[in-house]
C-alpha positions in Angstrom: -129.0 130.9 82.1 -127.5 133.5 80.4 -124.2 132.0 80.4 -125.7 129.0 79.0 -127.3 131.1 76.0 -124.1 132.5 75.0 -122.2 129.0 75.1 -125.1 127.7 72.7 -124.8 130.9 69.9 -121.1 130.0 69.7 -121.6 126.5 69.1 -124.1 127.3 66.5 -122.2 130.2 64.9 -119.3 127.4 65.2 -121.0 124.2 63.9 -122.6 126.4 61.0 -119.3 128.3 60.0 -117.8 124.6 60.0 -120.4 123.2 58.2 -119.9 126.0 55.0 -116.3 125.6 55.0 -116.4 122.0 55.0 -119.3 122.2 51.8 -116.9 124.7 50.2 -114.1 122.5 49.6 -116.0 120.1 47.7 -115.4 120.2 43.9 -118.3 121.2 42.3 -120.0 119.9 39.9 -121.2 121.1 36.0 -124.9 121.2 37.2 -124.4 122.5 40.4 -125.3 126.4 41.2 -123.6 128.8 43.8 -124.9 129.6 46.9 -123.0 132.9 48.3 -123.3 132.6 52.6 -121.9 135.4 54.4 -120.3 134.3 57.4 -117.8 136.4 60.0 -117.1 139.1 57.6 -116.2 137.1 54.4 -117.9 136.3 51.6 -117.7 132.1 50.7 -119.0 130.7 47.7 -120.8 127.0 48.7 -122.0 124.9 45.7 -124.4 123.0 46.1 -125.6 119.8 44.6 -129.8 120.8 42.6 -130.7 117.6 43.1 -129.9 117.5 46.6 -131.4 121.1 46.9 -134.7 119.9 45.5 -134.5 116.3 47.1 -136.4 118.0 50.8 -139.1 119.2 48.7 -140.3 116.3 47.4 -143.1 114.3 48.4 -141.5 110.7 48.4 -137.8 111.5 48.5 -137.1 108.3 49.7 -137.0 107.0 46.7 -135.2 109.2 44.0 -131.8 106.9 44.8 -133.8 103.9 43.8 -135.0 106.1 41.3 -131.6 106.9 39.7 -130.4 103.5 40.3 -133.4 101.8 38.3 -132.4 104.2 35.5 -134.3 107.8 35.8 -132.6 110.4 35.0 -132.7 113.7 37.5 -134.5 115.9 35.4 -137.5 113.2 35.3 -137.2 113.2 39.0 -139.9 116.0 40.1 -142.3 113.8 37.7 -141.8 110.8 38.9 -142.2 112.1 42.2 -145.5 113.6 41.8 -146.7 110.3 39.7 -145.3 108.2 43.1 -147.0 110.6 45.4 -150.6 110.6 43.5 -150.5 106.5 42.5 -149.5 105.1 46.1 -148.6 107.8 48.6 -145.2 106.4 48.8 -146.3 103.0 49.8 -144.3 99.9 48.0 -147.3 98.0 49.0 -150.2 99.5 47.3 -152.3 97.6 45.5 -155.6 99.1 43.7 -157.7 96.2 43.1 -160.8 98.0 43.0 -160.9 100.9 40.8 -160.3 99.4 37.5 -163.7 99.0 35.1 -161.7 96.1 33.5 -160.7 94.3 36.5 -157.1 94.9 36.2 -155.0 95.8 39.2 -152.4 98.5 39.8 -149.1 97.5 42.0 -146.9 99.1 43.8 -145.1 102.5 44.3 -146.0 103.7 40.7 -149.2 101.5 39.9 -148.2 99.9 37.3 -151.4 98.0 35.8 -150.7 93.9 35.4 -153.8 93.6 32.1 -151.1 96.1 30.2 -147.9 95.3 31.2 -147.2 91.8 33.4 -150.3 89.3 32.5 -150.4 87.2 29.4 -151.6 88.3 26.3 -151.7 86.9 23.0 -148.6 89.4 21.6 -146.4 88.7 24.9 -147.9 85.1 25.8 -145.5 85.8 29.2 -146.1 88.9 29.5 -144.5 92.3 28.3 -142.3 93.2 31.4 -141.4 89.4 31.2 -140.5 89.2 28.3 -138.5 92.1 28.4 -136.8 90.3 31.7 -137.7 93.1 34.0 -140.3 90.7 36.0 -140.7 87.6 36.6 -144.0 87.7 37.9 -146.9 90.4 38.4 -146.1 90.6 42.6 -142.3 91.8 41.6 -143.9 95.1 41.4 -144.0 95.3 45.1 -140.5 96.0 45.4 -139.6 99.3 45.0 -136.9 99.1 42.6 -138.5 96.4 40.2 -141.4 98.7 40.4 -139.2 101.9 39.2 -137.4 100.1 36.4 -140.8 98.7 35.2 -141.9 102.3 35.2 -138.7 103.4 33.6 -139.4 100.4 30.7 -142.5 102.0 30.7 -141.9 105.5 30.3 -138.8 104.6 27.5 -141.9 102.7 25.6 -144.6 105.4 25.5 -141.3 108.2 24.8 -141.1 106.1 21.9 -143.9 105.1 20.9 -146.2 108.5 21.9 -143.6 111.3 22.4 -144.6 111.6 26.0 -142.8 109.1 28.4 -145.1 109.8 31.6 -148.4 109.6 29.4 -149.4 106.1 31.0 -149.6 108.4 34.4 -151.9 110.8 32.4 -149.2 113.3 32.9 
């Protein structure tokens, strides 16, 4: 058994030594920060990527590449996040058609509300997300990515508009 122990503590010492040498000849990047590892002796310098750094903390980091890809930009990211998290525990498919005093509804990862933003009104007779061509209709907001560029159009309105992009999430 002892044998055995030893072999494993190489292979570790190995796979992890490998692992920092391989992550320290990648380029770094402006917004990175260093990360000094001591390993065998030597000092190594690793950069390493915030984002990804923050990415295991979050609570629905499953979706900060859909994020970025709907238009986010990282440093919105722990917001956005938190908003995903509180609105529909991560879940694409969440639907709050209950809590509303006005009978409005709230879809999807971010809850965005269909009175506000995807039904008719008499200023956006198809709807605002419509007629912005974000949507074409009120259950788009089930998929994830539709759902976080609605958000995004959203957040770019009320920036505007109110000075505070995340102030539709009472943030």
């Amino acid at each position: 058994m002892d044998a055995l122990s030893r072999l494993f503590a190489i292979l570790t010492v190995g796979f992890t030594v490998g692992g920092v040498t391989a992550m320290a000849e990648q380029t770094p990047s402006l917004d990175s920060h260093p990360l000094v590892l001591v390993a065998q002796n030597a000092v190594q310098r690793v950069w390493r990527d915030p984002i990804a750094v923050a990415k295991p903390k979050a609570l629905c980091p499953q979706w900060w590449d859909v994020a970025l890809t709907a238009g986010w930009q990282p440093e919105q990211l722990r917001t956005l996040d938190q908003i995903i998290y509180r609105e529909s525990r991560c879940l694409t498919q969440a639907h709050n058609t209950t809590l509303n005093a006005d009978g409005s509804t709230d879809i999807g990862l971010t809850q965005v509300n269909d009175r506000s933003w995807c039904l008719p009104t008499r200023w956006y007779p198809n709807g605002y997300l419509q007629t912005l061509g974000k949507i074409n209709y009120c259950k788009d907001l089930f998929d994830p990515y539709l759902n976080l560029v609605a958000a995004k159009t959203l957040y770019d309105y009320s920036e505007k508009t109110h000075g505070n992009g995340f102030k539709p999430w009472g943030k």
